[in-house]
N, C-alpha and C positions, 0 to 999 in steps of 0.2 A: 170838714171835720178836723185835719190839720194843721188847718191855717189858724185855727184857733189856741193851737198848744208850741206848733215847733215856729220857729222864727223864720225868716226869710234867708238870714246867710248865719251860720252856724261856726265858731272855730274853736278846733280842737288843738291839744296838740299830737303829736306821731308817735314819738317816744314817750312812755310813762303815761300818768294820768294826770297830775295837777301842772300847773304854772302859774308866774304872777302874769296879774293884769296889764293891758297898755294898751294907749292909744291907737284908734284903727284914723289915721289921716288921709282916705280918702273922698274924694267926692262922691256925692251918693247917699253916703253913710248918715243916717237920721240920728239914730238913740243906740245908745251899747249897752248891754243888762251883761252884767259877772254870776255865770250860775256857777254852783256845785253841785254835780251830785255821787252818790253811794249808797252801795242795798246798804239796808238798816231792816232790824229789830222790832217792831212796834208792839207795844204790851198796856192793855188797859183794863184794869182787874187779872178775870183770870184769863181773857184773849187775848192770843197771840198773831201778828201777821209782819210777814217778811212784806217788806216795799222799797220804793227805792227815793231817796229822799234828797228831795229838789230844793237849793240852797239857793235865793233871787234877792235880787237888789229891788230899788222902789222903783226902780224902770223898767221892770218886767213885764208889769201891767200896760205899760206903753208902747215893748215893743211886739209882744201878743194880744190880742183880746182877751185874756183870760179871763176879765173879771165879767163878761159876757156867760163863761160856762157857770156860773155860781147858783146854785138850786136850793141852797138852803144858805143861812147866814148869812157872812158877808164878806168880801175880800180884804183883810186887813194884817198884817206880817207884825205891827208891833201898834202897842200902847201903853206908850210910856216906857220904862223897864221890863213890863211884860212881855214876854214872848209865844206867838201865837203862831198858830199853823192851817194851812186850809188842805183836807184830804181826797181821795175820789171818791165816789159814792159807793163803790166797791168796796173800800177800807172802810169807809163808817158804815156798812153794812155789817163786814165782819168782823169789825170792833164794838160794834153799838153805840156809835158814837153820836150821843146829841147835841146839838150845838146851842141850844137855848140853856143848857145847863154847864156849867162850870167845871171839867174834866179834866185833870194830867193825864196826858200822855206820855209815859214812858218810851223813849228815844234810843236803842243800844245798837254800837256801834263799834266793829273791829279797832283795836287799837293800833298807829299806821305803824309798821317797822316791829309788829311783834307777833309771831307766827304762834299758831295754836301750840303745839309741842314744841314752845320754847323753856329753857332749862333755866331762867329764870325768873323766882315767882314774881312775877309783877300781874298787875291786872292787863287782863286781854282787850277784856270791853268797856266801851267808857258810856255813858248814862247819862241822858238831861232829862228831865219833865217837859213841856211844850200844852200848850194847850187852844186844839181846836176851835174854830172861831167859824170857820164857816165847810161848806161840800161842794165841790165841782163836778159835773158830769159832762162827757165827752163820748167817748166809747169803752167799751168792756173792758178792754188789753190797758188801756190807759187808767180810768179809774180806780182798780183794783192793785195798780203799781207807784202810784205814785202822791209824796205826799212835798205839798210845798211852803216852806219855810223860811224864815230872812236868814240870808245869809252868812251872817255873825256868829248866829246859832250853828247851823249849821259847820262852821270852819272851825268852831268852839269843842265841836260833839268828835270832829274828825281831830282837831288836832293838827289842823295845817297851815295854822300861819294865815296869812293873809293871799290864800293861793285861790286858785280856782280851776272849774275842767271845763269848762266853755265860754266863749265871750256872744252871746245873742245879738243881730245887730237887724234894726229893722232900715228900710229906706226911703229916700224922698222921692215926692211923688216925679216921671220922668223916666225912673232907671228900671233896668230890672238887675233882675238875681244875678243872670249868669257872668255881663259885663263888669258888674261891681264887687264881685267874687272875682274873676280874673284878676283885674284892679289891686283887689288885697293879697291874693296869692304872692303877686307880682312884688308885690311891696313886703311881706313879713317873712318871705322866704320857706323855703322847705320842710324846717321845723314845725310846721300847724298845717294844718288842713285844714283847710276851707272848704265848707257842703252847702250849694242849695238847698231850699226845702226839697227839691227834689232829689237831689244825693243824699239826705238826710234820710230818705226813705225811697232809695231806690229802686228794693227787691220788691216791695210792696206794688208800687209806682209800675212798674213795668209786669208785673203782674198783668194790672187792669189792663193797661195799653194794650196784653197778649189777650184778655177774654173780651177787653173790644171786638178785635180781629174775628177770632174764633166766633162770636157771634154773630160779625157780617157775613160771614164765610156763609154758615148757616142759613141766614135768610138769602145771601143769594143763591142757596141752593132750592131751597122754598121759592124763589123767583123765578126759577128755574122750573119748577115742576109744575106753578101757576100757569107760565106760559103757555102749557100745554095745551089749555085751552084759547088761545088767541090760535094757535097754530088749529085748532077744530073750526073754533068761527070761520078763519079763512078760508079750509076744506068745503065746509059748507056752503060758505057766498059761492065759492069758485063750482060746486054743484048745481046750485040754485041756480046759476046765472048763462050755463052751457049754450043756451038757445041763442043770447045776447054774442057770447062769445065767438060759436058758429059764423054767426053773420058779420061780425070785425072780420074773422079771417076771410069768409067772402067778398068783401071791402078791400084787402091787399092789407089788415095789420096780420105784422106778424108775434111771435110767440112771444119778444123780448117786451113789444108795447102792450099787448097784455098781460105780460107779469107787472110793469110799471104801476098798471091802473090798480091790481088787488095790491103790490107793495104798498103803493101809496095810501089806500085806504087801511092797510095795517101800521101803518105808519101815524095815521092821523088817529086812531083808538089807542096808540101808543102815547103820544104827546098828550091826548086826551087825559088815558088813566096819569099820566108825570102832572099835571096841570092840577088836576084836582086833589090828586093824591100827595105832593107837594103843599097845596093851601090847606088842607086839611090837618095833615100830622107839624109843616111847620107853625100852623094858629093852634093847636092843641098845645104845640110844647111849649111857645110862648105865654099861652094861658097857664101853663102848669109853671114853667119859669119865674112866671114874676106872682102869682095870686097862689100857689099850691092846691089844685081843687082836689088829686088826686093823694090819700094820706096812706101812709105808712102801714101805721099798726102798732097798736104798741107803743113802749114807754121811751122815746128818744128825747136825749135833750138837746142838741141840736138844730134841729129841724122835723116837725111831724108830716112834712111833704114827701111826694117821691123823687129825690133831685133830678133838674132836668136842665142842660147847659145847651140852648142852639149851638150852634158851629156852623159856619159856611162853609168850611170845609169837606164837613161831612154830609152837607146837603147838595154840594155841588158832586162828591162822590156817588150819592146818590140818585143822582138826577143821572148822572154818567152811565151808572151800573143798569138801571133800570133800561133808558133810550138805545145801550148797547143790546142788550140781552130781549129787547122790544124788538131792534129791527134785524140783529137774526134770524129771530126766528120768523119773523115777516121775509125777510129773503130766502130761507132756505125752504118754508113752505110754497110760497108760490114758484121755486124753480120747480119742484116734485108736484105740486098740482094742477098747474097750466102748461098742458102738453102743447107738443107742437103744431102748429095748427097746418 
C-alpha cells in the first residue's frame, strides 16, 4: 500500500521547510523527483476541503508507481499551458469532482512570510484554478489528503522560488534503502535528513511489527492450551498399555527406558502434526500469495486479496515454537505418568 505512494529514500531538510534542489551523486541512486508540499485550501462551487497539495516533477511517476493507483481518468500533470491535477478519491468525493467534465478548481494558499493578524493590508492568501484530470485511490488517510500537481504550479501558488521540501529518490536494482541512505547522509551532511520508506513511517511500521508479536504471543498461548490434549493421549496410551509395561519391568527395563518409548512416541505425533501442518498452511499461503483466492471485502483499490507474504523466517520460528512446546509437554507427561517400576 506504501510502496505505491512514498518513495524508497526520502530528503528533507532539519531547519525550516523549503530548500533548493541538487544533485544526490551517489551510487545507487536511480531517479530523483523535486516535490512540494503544503495544506491548501480546496473550493469547487460551494465545496469546501483542506488537503494537502503535492507539487511533482515528471519523474514522480518513475520513482513511485503512482500512476498504478489511477481509478478514474488519467495521470497527466500538464497539457500544453494547461495545468492539471490528479486528487484522492476522498477529495473528489467530497468535492464532487468529475473528471470526464471540465472543472476549476480553486487552489488557496497561506501567503509565505505574512501572518494572519498582520498590520499590513496585503492579501493573506493567494489563489490558482487547476483543473482535475484524473482520481487515485490508495487508502482512506491518503486519499482524502492529498492532492497532486506539477510542481511549477504548485511553487507558483506558494510563492517560493524555485525551492522545494523534499527530493524522492528511487534505486537501482542491487542496493537497498538503508546502505544508500547512509551513503547520502554521509555525503550531504547534517542539514537534511535522510528517511527510508521505513523512517518515513516508522510509528506506523513498528506498530505492525508490535501486533505481529502480540499475535504470536496469543497463539502460542492457544498452542499451549492445544497441547493439552497430546499430554491426555499420552495419559491414555500409558493406561491402556500398563499390562505391556508390567512385563518390561519384569524383563529388567527400567522407568527411564520406558518413559523413552511413550516420549518418543509423543515425539513422533509431534513432528507429525509440524509435517503436515507446515505443508498445509505454507501451500495455503503460497496459494493465497501469488493467486488471492481468499478476498477482502469491500471496495479496495489496491489489492481485493487478503495480503499474505511467506517468510522463512517466520516459518522456521514456527516450526521451533511448535517442536519446543510439542516435546515438553511430551517429557514432562511421561516423567509424571510412568512411574517407577
Amino acid at each position: 500500500m506504501y510502496t505505491a505512494f512514498d518513495s524508497p529514500i526520502r530528503i528533507t531538510i532539519v531547519e525550516g521547510q523549503y530548500f533548493d534542489p541538487f544533485l544526490v551523486d551517489v551510487e545507487g541512486v536511480d531517479k530523483i523527483s523535486k516535490n512540494l508540499e503544503q495544506s491548501v485550501l480546496l473550493k469547487l462551487g460551494e465545496r469546501e476541503h483542506l488537503a494537502v497539495i503535492k507539487g511533482v516533477d515528471s519523474v514522480f511517476g518513475e520513482v513511485v508507481p503512482i500512476k498504478n493507483l489511477i481509478v478514474n481518468g488519467k495521470y497527466e500533470m500538464t497539457r500544453g499551458d494547461l495545468q492539471q491535477a490528479v486528487v484522492g478519491r476522498g477529495i473528489a468525493y467530497n468535492l464532487g469532482i468529475n473528471t470526464s467534465l471540465i472543472q476549476q478548481l480553486d487552489v488557496y494558499s497561506i501567503m509565505p512570510d505574512v501572518g494572519i493578524m498582520s498590520l499590513i493590508p496585503v492579501p493573506t492568501f493567494n489563489m490558482q484554478t487547476i483543473i482535475p484530470v484524473g482520481v487515485f485511490a490508495n487508502d482512506e488517510q491518503i486519499d482524502s489528503r492529498y492532492i497532486l500537481a506539477p510542481i511549477a504550479f504548485t511553487q507558483s501558488l506558494l510563492g517560493v522560488g524555485k525551492k522545494v521540501s523534499s527530493l524522492e529518490i528511487s534505486l537501482k536494482e542491487g542496493f537497498t534503502q538503508d546502505e544508500v541512505a547512509a551513503q547520502i547522509a554521509a555525503k550531504i551532511g547534517d542539514n537534511y535528513r535522510v528517511q527510508t520508506r521505513y523512517q518515513q513511517k516508522e510509528s506506523l511500521y513498528r506498530s505492525i511489527n508490535q501486533e505481529k508479536w502480540i499475535i504470536y504471543l496469543l497463539l502460542l498461548m492457544v498452542l499451549l492450551i492445544a497441547s493439552l490434549s497430546l499430554a491426555g493421549n499420552i495419559v491414555m496410551l500409558v493406561a491402556d498399555k500398563q499390562a505391556q509395561i508390567q512385563t518390561l519391568f519384569v524383563m529388567g527395563a527400567t522407568s527411564v527406558f520406558v518413559r523413552k518409548i511413550f516420549l518418543l512416541q509423543g515425539v513422533i505425533i509431534v513432528v507429525g502434526g509440524i509435517v503436515v501442518g507446515v505443508l498445509l498452511g505454507v501451500g495455503f499461503s503460497l496459494v493465497q500469495q501469488h493467486y488471492g483466492v481468499v478476498q477482502m471485502g469491500g471496495s479496495f483499490s489496491m489489492t481485493m486479496a487478503y495480503p499474505v507474504r511467506v517468510s522463512l523466517w517466520d516459518t522456521v520460528l514456527t516450526i521451533s515454537s511448535v517442536g519446543l512446546v510439542g516435546y515438553l509437554i511430551c517429557r514432562l507427561t511421561t516423567q509424571y505418568a510412568v512411574s517407577n517400576g
